[in-house]
KERO-627589 format. One line per field, with one value per atom (N, C-alpha, C, O): residue in three letters; atom name; z, y, x negated. Coordinates in pm, 1 decimal, padded with zeros to 6 digits, m for minus. Layout:
<atoms>
code <- c(Ala  ...)
site <- c(CA  ...)
zz <- c(Z  ...)
yy <- c(Y  ...)
xx <- c(X  ...)
</atoms>
This chain:
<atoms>
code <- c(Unk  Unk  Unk  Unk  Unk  Unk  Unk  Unk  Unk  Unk  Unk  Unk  Unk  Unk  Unk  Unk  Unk  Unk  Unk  Unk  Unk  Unk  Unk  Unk  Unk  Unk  Unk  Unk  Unk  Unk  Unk  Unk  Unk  Unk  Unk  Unk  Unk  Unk  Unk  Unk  Unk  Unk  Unk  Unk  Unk  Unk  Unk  Unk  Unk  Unk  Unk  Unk  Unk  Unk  Unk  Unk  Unk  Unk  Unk  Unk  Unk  Unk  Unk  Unk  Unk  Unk  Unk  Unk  Unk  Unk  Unk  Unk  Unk  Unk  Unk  Unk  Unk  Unk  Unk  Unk  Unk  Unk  Unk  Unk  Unk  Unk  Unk  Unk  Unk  Unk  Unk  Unk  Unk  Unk  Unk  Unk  Unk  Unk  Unk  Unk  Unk  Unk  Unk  Unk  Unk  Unk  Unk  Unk  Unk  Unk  Unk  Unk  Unk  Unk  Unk  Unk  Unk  Unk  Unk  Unk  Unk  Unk  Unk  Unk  Unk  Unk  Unk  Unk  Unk  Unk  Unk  Unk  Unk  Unk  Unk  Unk  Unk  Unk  Unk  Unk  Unk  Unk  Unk  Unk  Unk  Unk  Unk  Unk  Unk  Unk  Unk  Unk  Unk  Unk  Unk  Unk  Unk  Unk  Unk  Unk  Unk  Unk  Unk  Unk  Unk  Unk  Unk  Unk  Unk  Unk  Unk  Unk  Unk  Unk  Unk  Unk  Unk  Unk  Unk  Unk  Unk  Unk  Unk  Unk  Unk  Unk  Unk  Unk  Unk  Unk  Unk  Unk  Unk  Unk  Unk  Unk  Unk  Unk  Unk  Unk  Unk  Unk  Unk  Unk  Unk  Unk  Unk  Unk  Unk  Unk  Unk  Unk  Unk  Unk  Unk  Unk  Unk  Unk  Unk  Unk  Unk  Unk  Unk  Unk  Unk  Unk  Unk  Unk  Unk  Unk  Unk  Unk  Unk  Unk  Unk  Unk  Unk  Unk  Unk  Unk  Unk  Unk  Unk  Unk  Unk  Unk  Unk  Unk  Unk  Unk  Unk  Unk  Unk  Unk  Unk  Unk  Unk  Unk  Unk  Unk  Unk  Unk  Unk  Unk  Unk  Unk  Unk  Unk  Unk  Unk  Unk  Unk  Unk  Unk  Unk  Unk  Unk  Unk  Unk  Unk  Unk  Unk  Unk  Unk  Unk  Unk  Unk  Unk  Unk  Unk  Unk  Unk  Unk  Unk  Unk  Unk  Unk  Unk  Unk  Unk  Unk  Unk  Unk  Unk  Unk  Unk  Unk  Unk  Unk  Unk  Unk  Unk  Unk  Unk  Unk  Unk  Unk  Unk  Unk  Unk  Unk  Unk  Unk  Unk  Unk  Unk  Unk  Unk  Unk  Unk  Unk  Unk  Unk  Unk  Unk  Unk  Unk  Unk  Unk  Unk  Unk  Unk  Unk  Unk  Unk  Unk  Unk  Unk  Unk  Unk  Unk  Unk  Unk  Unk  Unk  Unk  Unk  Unk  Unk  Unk  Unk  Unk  Unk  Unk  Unk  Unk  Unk  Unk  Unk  Unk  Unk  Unk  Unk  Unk  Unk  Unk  Unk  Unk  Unk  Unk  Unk  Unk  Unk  Unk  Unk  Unk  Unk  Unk  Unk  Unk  Unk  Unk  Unk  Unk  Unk  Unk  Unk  Unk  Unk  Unk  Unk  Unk  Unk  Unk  Unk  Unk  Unk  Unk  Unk  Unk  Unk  Unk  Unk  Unk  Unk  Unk  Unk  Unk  Unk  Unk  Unk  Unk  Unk  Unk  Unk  Unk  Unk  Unk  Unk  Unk  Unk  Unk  Unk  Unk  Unk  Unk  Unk  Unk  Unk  Unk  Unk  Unk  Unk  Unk  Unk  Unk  Unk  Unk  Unk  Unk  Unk  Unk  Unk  Unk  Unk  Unk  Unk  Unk  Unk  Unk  Unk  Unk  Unk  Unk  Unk  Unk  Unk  Unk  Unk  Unk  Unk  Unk  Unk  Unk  Unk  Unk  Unk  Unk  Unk  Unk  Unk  Unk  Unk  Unk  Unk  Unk  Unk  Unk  Unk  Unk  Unk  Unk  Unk  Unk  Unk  Unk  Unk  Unk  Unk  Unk  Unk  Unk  Unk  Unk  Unk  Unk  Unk  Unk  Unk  Unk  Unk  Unk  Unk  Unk  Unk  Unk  Unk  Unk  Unk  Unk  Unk  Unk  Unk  Unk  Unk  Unk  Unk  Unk  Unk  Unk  Unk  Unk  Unk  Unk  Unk  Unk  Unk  Unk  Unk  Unk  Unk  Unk  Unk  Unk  Unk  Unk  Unk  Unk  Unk  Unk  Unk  Unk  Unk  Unk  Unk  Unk  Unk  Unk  Unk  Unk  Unk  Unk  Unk  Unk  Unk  Unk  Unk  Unk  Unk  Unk  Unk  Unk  Unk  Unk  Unk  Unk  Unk  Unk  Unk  Unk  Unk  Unk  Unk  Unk)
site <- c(N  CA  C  O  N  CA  C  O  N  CA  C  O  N  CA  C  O  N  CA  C  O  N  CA  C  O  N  CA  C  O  N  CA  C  O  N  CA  C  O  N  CA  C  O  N  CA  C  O  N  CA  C  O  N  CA  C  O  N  CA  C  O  N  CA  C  O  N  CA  C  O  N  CA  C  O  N  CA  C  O  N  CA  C  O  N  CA  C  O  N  CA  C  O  N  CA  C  O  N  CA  C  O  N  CA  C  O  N  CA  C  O  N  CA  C  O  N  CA  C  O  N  CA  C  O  N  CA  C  O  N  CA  C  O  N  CA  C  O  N  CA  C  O  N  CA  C  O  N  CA  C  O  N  CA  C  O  N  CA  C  O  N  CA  C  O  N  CA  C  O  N  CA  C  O  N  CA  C  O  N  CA  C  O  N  CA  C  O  N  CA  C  O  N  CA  C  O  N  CA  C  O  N  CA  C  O  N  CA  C  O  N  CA  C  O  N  CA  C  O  N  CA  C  O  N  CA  C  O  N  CA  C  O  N  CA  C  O  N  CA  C  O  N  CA  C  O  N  CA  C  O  N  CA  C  O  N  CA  C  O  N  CA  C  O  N  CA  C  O  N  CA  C  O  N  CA  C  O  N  CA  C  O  N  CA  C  O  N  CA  C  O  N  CA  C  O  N  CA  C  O  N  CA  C  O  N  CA  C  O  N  CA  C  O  N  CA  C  O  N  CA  C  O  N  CA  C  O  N  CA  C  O  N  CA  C  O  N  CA  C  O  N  CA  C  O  N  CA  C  O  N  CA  C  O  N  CA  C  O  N  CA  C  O  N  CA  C  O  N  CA  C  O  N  CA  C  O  N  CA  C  O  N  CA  C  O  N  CA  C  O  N  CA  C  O  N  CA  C  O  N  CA  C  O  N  CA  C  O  N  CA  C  O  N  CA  C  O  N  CA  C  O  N  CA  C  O  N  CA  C  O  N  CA  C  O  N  CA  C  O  N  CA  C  O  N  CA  C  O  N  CA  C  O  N  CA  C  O  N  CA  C  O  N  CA  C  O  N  CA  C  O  N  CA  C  O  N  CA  C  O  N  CA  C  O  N  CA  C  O  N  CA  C  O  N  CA  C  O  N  CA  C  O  N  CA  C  O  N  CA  C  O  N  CA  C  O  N  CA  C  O  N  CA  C  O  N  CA  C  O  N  CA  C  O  N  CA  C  O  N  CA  C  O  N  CA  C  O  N  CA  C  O  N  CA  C  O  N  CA  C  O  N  CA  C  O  N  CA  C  O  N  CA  C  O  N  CA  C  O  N  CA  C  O  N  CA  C  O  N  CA  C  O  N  CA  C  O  N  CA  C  O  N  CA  C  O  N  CA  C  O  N  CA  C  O  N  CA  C  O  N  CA  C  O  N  CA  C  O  N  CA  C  O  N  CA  C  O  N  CA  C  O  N  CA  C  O  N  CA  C  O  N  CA  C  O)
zz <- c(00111.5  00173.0  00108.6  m00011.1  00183.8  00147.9  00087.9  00099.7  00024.7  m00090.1  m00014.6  m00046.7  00134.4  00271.3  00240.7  00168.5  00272.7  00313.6  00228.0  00254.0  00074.1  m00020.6  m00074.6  m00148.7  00006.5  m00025.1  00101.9  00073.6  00237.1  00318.3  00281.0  00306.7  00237.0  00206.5  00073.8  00078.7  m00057.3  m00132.0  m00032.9  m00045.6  00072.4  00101.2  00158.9  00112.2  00246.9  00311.3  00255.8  00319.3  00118.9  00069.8  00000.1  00001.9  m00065.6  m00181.4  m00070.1  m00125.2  00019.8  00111.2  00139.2  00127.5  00205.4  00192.5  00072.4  00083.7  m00050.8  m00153.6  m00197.6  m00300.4  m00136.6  m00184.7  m00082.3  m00104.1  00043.7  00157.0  00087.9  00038.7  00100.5  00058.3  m00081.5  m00087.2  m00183.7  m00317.8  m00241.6  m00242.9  m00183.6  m00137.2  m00053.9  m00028.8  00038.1  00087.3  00009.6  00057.4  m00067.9  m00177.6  m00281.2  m00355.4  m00266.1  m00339.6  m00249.6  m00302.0  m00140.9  m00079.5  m00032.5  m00052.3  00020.0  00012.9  m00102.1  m00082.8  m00199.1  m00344.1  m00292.0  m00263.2  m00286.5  m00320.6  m00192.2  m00186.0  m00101.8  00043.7  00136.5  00229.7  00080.4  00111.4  00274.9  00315.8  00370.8  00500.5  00558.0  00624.3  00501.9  00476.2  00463.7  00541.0  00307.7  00315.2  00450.3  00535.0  00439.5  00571.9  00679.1  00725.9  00698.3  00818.1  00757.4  00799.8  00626.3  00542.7  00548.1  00576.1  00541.9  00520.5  00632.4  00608.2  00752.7  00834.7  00866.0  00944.4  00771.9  00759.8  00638.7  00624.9  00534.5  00436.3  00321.5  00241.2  00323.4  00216.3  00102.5  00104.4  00051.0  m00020.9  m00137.0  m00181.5  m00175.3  m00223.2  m00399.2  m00458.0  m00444.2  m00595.5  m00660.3  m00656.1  m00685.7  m00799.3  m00831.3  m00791.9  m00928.0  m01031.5  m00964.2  m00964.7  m00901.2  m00783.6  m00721.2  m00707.6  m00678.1  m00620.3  m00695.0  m00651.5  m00850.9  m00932.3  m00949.1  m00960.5  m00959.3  m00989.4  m00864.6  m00877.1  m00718.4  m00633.4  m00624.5  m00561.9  m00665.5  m00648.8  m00771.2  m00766.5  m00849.1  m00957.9  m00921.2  m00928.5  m00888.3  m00802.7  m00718.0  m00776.5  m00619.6  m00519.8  m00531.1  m00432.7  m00658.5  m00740.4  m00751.0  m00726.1  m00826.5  m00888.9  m00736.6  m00746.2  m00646.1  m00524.8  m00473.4  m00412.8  m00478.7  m00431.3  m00515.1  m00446.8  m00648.9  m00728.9  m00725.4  m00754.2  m00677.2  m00649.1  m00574.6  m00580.4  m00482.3  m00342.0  m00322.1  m00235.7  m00402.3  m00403.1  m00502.0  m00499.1  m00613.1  m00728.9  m00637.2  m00647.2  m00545.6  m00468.3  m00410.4  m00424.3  m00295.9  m00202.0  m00305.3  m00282.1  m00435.4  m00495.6  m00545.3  m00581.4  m00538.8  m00590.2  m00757.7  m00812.6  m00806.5  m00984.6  m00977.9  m00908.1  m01074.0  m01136.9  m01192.6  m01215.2  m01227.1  m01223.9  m01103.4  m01091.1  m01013.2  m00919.9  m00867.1  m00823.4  m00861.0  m00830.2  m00962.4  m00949.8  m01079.5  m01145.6  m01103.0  m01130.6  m01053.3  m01027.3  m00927.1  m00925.9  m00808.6  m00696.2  m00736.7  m00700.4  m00814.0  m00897.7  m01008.6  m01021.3  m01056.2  m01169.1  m01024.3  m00983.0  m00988.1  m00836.5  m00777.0  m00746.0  m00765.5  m00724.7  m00817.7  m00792.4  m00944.6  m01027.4  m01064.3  m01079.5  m01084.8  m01057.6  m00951.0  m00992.2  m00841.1  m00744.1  m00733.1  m00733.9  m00719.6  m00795.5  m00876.3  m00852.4  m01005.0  m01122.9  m01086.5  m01106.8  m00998.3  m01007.5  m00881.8  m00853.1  m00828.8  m00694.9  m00740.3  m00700.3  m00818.3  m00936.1  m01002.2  m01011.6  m01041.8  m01141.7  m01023.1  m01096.8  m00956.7  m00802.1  m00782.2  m00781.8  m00755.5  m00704.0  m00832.5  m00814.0  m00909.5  m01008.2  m01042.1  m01099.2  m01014.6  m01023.1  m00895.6  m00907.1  m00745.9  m00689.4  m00667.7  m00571.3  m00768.5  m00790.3  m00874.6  m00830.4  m01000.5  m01081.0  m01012.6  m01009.5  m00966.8  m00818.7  m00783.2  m00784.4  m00745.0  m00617.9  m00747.0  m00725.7  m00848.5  m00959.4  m00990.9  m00984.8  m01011.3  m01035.7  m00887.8  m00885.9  m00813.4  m00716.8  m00678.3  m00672.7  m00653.9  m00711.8  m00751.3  m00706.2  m00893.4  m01002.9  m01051.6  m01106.5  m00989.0  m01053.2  m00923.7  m00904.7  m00854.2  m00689.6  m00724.3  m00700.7  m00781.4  m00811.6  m00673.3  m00641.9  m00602.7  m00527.9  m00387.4  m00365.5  m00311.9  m00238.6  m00332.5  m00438.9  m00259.7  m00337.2  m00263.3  m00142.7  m00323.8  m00297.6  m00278.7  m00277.9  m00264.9  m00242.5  m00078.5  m00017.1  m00039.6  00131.8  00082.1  m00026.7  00247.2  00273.8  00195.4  00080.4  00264.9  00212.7  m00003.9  m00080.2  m00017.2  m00155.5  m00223.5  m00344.0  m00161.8  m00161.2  m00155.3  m00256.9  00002.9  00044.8  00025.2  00124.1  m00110.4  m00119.7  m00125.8  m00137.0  m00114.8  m00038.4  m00156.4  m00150.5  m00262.4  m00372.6  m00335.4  m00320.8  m00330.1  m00282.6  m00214.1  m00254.1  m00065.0  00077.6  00080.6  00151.2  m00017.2  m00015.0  m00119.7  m00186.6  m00204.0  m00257.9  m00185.1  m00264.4  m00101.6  00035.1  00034.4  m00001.7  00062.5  00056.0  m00054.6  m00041.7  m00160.1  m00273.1  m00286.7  m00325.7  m00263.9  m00265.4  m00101.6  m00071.4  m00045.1  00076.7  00022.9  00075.7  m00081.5  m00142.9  m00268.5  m00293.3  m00335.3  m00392.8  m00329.6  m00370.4  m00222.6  m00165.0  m00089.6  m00028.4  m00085.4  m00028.8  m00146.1  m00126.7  m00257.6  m00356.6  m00482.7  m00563.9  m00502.0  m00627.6  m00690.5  m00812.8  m00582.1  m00709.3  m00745.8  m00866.0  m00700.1  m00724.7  m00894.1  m00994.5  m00869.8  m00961.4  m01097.1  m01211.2  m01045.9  m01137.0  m01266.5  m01384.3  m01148.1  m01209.4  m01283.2  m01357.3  m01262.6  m01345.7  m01461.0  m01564.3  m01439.8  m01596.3  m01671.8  m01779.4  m01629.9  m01735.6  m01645.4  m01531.5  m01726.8  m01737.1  m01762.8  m01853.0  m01663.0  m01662.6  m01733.5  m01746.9)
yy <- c(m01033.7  m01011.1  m01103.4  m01131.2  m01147.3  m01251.3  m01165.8  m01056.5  m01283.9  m01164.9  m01128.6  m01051.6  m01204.8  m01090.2  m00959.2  m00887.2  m00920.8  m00785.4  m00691.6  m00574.7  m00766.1  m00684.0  m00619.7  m00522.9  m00732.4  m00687.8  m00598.3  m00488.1  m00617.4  m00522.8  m00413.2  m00326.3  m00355.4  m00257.1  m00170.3  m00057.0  m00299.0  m00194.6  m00145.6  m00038.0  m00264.7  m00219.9  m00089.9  m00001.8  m00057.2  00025.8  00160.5  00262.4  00170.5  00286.5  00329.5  00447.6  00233.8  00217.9  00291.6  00351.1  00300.5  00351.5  00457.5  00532.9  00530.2  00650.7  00749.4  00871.3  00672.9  00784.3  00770.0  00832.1  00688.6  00728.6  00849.4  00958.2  00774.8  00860.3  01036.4  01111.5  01065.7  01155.1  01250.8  01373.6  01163.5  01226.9  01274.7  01388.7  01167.2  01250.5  01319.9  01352.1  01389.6  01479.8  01582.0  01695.5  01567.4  01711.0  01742.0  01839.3  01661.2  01684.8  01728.1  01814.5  01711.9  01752.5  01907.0  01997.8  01931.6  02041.9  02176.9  02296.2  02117.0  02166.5  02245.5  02364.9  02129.8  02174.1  02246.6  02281.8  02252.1  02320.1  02395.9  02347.6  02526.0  02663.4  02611.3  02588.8  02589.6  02578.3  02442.2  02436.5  02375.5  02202.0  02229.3  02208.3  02294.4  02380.4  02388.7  02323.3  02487.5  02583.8  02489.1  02504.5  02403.7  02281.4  02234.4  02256.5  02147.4  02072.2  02128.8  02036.8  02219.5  02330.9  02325.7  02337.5  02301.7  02254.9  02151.5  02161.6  02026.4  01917.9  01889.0  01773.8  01982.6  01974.0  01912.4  01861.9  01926.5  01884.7  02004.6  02031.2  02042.3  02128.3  02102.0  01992.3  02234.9  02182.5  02150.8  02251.0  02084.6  02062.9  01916.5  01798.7  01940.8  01867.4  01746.3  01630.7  01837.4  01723.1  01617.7  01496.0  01697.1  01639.0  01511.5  01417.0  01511.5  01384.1  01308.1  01203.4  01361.3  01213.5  01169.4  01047.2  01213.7  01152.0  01073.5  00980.9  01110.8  01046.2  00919.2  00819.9  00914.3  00817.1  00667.2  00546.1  00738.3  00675.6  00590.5  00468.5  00671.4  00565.5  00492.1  00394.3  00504.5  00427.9  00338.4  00297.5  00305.2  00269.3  00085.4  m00023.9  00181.7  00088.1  m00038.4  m00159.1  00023.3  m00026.7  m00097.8  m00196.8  m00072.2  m00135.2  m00271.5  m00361.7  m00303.0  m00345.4  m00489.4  m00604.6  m00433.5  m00500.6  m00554.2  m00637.3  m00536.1  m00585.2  m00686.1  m00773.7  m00669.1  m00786.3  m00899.9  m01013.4  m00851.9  m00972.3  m01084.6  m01207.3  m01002.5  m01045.9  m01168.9  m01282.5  m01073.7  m01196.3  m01262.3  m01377.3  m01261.7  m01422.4  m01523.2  m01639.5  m01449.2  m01525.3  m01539.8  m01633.5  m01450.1  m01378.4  m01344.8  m01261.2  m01434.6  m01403.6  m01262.9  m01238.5  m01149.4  m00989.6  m00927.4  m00811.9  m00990.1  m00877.9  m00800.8  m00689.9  m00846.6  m00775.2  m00641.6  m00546.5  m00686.8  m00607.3  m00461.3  m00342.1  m00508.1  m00352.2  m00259.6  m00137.9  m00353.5  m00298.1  m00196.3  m00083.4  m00281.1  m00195.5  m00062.2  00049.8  m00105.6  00019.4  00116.6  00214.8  00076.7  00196.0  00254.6  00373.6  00182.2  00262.1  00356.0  00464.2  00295.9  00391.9  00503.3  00615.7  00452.7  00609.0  00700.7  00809.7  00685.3  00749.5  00815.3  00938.4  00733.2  00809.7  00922.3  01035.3  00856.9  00975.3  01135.7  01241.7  01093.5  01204.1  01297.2  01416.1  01167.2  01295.4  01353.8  01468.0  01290.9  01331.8  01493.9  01578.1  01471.6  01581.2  01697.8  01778.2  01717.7  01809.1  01835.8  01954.2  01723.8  01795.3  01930.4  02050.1  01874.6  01979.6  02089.5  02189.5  02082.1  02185.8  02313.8  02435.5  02199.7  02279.6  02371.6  02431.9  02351.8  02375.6  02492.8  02605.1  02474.4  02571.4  02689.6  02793.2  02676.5  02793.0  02847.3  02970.1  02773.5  02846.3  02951.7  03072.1  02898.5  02921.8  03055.1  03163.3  03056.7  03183.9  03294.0  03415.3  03236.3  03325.9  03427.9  03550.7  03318.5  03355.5  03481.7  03559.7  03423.2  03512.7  03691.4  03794.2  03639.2  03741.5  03831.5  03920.1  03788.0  03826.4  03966.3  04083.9  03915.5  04053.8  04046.0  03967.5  04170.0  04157.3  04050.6  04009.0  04032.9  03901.6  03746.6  03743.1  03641.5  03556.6  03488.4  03510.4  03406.3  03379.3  03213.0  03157.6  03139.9  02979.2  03016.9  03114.8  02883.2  02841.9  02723.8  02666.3  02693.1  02552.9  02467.4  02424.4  02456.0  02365.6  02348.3  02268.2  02448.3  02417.4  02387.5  02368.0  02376.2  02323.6  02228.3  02170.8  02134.3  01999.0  01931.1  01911.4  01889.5  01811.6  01630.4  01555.8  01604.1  01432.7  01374.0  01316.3  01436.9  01372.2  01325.3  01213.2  01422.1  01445.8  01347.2  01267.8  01365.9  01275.2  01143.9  01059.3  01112.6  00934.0  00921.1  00857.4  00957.7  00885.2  00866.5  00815.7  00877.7  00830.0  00705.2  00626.9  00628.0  00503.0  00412.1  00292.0  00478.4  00397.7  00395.8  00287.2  00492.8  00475.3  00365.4  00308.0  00363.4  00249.1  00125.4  00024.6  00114.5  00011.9  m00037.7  m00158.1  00045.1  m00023.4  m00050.4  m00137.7  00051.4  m00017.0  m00117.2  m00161.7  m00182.2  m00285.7  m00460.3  m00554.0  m00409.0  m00489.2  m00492.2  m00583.5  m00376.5  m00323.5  m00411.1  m00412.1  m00517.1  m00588.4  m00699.4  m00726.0  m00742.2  m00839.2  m00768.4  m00834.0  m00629.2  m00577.9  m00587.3  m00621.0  m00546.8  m00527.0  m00679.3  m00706.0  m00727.5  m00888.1  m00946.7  m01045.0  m00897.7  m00933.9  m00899.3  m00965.2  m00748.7  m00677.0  m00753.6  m00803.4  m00765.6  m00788.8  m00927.4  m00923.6  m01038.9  m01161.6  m01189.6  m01154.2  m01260.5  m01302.6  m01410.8  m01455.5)
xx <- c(m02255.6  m02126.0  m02023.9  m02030.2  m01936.5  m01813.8  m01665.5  m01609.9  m01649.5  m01503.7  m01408.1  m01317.5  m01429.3  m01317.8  m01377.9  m01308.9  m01471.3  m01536.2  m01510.7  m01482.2  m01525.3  m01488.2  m01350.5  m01333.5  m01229.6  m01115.6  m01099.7  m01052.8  m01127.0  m01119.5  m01187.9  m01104.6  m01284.4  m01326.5  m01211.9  m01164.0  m01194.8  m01111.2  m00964.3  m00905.8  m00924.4  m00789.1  m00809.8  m00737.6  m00888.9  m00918.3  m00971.0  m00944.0  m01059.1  m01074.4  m00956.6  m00921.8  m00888.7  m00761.3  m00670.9  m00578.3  m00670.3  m00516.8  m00532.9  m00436.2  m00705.1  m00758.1  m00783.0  m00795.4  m00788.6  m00741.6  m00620.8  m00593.6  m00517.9  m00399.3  m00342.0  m00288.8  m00380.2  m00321.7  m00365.9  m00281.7  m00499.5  m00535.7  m00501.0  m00507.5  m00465.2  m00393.1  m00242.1  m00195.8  m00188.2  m00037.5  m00048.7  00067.4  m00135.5  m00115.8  m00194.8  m00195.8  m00240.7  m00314.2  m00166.8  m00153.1  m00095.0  00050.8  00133.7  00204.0  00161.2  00213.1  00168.0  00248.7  00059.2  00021.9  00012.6  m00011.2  00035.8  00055.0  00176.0  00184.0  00285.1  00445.2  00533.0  00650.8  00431.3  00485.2  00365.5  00301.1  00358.7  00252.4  00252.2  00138.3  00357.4  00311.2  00183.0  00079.5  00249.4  00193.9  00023.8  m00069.8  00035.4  m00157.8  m00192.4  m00253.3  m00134.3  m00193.8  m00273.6  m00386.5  m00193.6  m00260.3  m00362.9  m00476.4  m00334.4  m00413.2  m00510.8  m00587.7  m00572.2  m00643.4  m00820.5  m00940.6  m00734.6  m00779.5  m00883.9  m00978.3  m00841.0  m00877.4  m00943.1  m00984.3  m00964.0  m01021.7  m01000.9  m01079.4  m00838.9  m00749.7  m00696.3  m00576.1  m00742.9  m00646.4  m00533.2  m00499.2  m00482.4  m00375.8  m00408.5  m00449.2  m00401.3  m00420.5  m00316.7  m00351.8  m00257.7  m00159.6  m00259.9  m00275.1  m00323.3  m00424.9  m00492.2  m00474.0  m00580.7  m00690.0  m00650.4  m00728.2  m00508.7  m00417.9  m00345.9  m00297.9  m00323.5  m00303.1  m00411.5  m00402.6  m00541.6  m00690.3  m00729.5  m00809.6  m00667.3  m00736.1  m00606.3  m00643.3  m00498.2  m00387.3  m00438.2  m00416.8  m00496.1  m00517.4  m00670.1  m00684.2  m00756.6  m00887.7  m00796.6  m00750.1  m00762.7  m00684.2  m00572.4  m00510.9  m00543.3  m00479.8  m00498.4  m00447.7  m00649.7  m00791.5  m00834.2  m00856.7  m00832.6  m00915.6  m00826.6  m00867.6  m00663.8  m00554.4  m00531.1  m00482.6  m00556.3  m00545.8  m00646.5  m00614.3  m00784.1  m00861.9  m00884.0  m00974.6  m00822.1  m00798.8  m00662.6  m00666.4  m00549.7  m00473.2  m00526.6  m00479.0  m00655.8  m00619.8  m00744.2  m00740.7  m00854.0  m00936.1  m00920.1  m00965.5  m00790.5  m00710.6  m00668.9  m00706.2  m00598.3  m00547.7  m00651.9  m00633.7  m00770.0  m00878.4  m00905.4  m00963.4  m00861.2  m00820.1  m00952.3  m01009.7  m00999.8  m01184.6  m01194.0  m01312.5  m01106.4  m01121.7  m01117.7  m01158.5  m01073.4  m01068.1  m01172.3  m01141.8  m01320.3  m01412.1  m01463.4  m01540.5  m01384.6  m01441.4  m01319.5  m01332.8  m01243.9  m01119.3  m01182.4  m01163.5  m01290.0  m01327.3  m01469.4  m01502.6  m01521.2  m01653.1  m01605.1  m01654.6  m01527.3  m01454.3  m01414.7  m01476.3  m01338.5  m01279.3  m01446.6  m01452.5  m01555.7  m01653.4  m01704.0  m01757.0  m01679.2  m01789.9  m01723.3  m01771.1  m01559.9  m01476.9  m01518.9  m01558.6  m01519.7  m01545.7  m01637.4  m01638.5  m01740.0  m01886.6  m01896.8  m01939.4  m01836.8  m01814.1  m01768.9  m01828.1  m01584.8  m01575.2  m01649.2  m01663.2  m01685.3  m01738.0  m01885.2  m01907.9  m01987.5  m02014.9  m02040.0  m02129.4  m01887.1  m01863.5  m01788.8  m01731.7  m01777.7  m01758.8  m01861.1  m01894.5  m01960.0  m02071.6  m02160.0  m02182.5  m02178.4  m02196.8  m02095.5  m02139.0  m01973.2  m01893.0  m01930.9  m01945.5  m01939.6  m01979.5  m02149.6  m02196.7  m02187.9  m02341.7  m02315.7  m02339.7  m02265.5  m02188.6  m02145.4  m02211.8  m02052.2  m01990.7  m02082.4  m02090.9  m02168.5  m02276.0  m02376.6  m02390.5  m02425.7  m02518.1  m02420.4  m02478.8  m02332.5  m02238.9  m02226.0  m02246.9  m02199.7  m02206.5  m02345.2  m02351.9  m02454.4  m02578.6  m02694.9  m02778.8  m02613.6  m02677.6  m02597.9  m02637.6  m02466.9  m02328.9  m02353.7  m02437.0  m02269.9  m02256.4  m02159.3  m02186.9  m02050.2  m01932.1  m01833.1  m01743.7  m01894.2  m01735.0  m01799.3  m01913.1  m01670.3  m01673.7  m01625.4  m01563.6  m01672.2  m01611.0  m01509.8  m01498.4  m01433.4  m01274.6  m01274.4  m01164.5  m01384.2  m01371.9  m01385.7  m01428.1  m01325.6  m01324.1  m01369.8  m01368.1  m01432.1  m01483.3  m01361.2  m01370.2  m01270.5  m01137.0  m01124.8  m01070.9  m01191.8  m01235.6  m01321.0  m01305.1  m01434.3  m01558.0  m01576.3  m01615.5  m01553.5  m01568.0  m01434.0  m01363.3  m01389.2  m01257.2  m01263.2  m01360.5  m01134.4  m01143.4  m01280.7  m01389.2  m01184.1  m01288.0  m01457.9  m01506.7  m01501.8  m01628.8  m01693.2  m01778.3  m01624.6  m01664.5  m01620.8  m01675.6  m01491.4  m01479.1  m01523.3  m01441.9  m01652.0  m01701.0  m01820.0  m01899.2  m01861.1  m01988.6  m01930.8  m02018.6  m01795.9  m01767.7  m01808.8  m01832.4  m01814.8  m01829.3  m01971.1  m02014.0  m02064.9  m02220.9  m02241.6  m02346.2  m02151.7  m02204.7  m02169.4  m02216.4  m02088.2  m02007.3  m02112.8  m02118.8  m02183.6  m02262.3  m02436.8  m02513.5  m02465.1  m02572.1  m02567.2  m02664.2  m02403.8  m02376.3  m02452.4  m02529.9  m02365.1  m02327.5  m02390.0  m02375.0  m02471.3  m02504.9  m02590.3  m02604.2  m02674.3  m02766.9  m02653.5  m02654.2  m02594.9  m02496.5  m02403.8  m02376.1  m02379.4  m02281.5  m02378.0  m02346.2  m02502.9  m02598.7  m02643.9  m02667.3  m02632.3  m02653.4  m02538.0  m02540.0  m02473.0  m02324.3  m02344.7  m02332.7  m02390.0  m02409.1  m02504.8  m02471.7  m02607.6  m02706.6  m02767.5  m02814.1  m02752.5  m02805.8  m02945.4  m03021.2  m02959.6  m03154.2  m03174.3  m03288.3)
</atoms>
């Protein structure tokens, strides 16, 4: 793939986790706002959306130093994947956790919704695993020299 593809891809994930962190902030700070969000499988979390502003950050970053042709910029677009990865990652085992508790305990009803389950986190990191089965022997080869 050509270093267009690659800056179109960070511009394009980079705007979807920003887009997505501000409306998990937004939904935070206005109970009606949820309510919709809710819908769409945004929920409301503060944190969750400086973490996803901050990947998207990464991908935005990488995507302008790309276009200048700045010999780092591919490394901003690879750090933004492996973030992504990571934390979607560490969700997925959280949400395994949940379930392993629900499970084994089974007190009561339990109190997660879908909308807390499947968060942006999660599902845009499917971009970043398409992003390295795009690229990965290339990233790979970077790392370690033959």
């Amino acid at each position: 793939m050509s270093m267009v593809h690659k800056e179109i891809f960070s511009w394009i994930v980079g705007f979807l986790y920003c887009l997505c962190g501000t409306l998990q902030i937004l939904s935070a700070l206005e109970p009606e706002f949820a309510r919709i969000l809710a819908a769409y499988l945004i929920p409301s979390d503060i944190v969750s959306g400086f973490v996803l502003w901050v990947i998207g950050a990464v991908f935005i970053v990488g995507a302008q130093e790309i276009r200048a042709r700045i010999a780092g910029g591919e490394a901003f677009l690879y750090v933004g994947m492996l973030l992504s990865v990571a934390f979607g990652l560490i969700i997925l085992l959280d949400l395994g956790a949940v379930g392993i508790d629900t499970i084994v305990f089974r007190e009561g009803k339990t109190t997660w919704s879908v909308s807390q389950m499947i968060v942006p986190m999660l599902y845009l990191a499917v971009f970043s695993l398409v992003g390295f089965a795009a690229w990965g022997r290339g990233f790979i080869a970077d790392i370690i020299p033959t």
